[in-house]
C-alpha positions, 0 to 999 in steps of 0.5 A, a space after each residue: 407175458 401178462 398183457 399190459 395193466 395186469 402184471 400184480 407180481 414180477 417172480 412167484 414161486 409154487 411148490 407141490 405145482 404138478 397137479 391140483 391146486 398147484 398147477 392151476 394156481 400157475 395157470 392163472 398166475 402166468 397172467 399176473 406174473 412176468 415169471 412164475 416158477 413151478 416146482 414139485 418133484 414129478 417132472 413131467 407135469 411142469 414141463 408142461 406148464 413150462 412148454 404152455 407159457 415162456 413165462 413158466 419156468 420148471 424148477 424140479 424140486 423135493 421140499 424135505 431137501 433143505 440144500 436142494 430149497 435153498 439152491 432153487 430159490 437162489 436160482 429163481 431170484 438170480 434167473 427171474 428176479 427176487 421171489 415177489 410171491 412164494 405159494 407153498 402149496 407141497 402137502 403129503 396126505 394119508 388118512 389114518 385112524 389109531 388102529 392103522 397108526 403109522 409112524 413112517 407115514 406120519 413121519 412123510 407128513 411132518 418132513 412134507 407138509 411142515 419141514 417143507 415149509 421151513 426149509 422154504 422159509 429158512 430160504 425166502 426170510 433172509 431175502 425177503 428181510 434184506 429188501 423190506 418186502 415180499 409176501 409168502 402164502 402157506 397152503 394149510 387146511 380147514 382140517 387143522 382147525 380141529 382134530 378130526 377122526 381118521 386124520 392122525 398123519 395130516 390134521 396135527 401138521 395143517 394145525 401147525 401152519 395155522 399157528 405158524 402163519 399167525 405167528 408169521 404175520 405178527 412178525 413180517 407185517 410190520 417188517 412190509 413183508 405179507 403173509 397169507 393163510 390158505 384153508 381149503 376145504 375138501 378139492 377135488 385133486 388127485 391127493 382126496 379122489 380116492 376119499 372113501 367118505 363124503 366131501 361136503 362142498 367138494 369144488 374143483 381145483 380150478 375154482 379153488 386157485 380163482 378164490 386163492 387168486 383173489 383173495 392174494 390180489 385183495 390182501 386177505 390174512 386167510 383165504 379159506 373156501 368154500 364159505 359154507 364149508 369153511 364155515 362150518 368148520 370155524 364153527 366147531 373151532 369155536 365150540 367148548 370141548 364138550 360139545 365138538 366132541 359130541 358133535 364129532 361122535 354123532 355127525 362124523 365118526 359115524 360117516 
């Protein structure tokens, strides 16, 4: 359990929680939480964060089953309490350029990263409503900034969860129910090891769960890293179309 003092949420939730972000998100948050409950669809990696803390609970799950995402955050609210904090963190990741366009794959895209989220919201909203408050944190990209080369099956669906979690908070907050924004740039997990290009400001999952940590504690909209990067990126977002696509011909395409 939290030491005394420290305790911020009483029940999380983590979905994608069996390795990079997820799990070291649930590492931390065992400190911050009295009940954090990890799911993903591998099994073996939240037993052991189960088997790590009494206070982690494995909640095995597929997000693109929508009965399965509705039965589990029924479970966690009767086992643990009301879900506090929701981390919708599962992604699916495919690099993809038109040469190599495949629809199943962007499909799996669409059905993890987007569906997963709104059969996770289809499930959290009318609870969180009924009590007035909450706060549910979606896992997008500095990727859905702009579209980039290479990203046909991952970039259009991290777009998506910027536009809904704008769209969100313009909802919720007046609601007492807060929403956060989280656009990593390049983590090293198992989803980008194989990359074959150069990850400027590669940082490692766990430093990438302390800034999400601290930025959920400090009451951001959106927690992106790492500053340099992220920076980088919003530049492009804010350039004219002229120019970005310039840009994108002369720095990335060529990488």
């Amino acid at each position: 359990m939290p030491a005394a003092g420290t305790q911020t949420w009483n029940t999380v939730w983590i979905t994608g929680a069996s390795s990079g972000i997820g799990y070291e998100l649930a590492r931390l948050l065992v400190e911050k939480a009295a009940h954090v409950a990890v799911s993903a669809r591998s099994t073996g990696p939240l037993q052991e964060l189960s088997d790590r803390s009494s206070s982690i609970r494995a909640v095995p799950l597929d997000v693109t089953d929508a009965g399965a995402v509705a039965k589990s955050v029924a479970d966690i609210s009767e086992g643990c309490g009301a879900i506090d904090l929701a981390v919708l963190n599962a992604g699916a990741w495919s690099m993809m350029s038109v040469d190599e366009f495949d629809i199943d794959a962007v499909r799996r895209g669409v059905e993890v990263n987007v569906m997963g989220v709104m059969n996770a919201l289809d499930a959290l909203l009318p609870r969180m409503l009924a009590r007035g408050k909450g706060h549910i944190a979606i896992v997008a990209s500095v990727a859905g900034y702009r579209g980039l080369p290479r990203s046909l099956a991952y970039g259009p669906t991290k777009a998506a969860l910027i536009n809904l979690a704008e769209t969100l908070r313009t909802e919720l907050e007046p609601r007492g129910i807060r929403v956060s924004l989280i656009s990593p740039g390049f983590v090293d997990t198992p989803m980008t090891r194989d990359n074959p290009f150069p990850m400027p400001g590669l940082i490692s999952a766990s430093e990438a769960a302390r800034r999400i940590v601290a930025g959920l504690e400090g009451r951001r909209f959106e927690i992106a890293f790492p500053f340099g990067f992220s920076c980088v990126m919003k530049l492009l977002r804010a350039l004219p179309d002229w120019l970005y696509f310039r840009a994108i011909r002369t720095f990335v395409w060529k990488a």
